[in-house]
N, C-alpha and C positions, 0 to 999 in steps of 0.2 A: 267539503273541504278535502284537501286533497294530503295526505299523508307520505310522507318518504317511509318507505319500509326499514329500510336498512340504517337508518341516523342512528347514532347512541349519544343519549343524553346526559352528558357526563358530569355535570352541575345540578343542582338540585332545583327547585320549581321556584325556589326563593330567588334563587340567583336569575333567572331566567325571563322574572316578571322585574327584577329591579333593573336588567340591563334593557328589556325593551321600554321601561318609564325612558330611562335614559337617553334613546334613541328617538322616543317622541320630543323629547325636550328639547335636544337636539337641532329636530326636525322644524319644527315651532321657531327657536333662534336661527334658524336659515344657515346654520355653520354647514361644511361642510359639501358635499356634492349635492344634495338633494334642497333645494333652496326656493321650492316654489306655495309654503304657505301662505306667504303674503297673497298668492292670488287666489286663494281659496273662495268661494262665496262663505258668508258669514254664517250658515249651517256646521256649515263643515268642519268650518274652524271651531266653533261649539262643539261638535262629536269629537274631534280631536281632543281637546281639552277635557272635556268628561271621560274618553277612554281614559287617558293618564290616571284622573281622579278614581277611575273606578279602578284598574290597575293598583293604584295603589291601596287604595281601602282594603280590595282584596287579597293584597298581601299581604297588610298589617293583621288583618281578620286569622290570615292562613297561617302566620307567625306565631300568634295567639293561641291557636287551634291545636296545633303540631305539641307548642311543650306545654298542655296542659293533657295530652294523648297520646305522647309517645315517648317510650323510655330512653330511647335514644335520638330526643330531636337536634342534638347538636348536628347530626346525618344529616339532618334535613334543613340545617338555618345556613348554612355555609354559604356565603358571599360568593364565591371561590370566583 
């Protein structure tokens, strides 16, 4: 995986994982410029739809996690 050095992440990890759900959802209703699910083979569109699900399991799990472990998780729940 290949990492930009110099990005600053100016959102928190919550915000970060609900806007890429968003962006698979998206991707899935063919909106927008990128509109080629429909021709997925039928794997793939499976993994797609399980990323999201895991995506978001992992969120809610992480959400969980953060204010029963951190004194200040309002920092870290921000939608922003």
């Amino acid at each position: 995986m290949d990492i930009k050095k110099h990005r600053r992440w100016r959102k928190p990890l919550v915000a970060h994982l609900s806007l890429t759900s968003e962006h698979l959802m998206r991707f899935i209703q063919s909106k927008g410029s990128c509109s080629h699910f429909h021709r997925f083979p039928t794997d793939m569109m499976e993994q797609t739809i399980n990323l999201i699900k895991s995506i978001s399991t992992y969120n809610q799990q992480y959400k969980k996690w953060i204010k029963a472990n951190e004194s200040n998780s309002e920092r870290f729940l921000r939608e922003a």
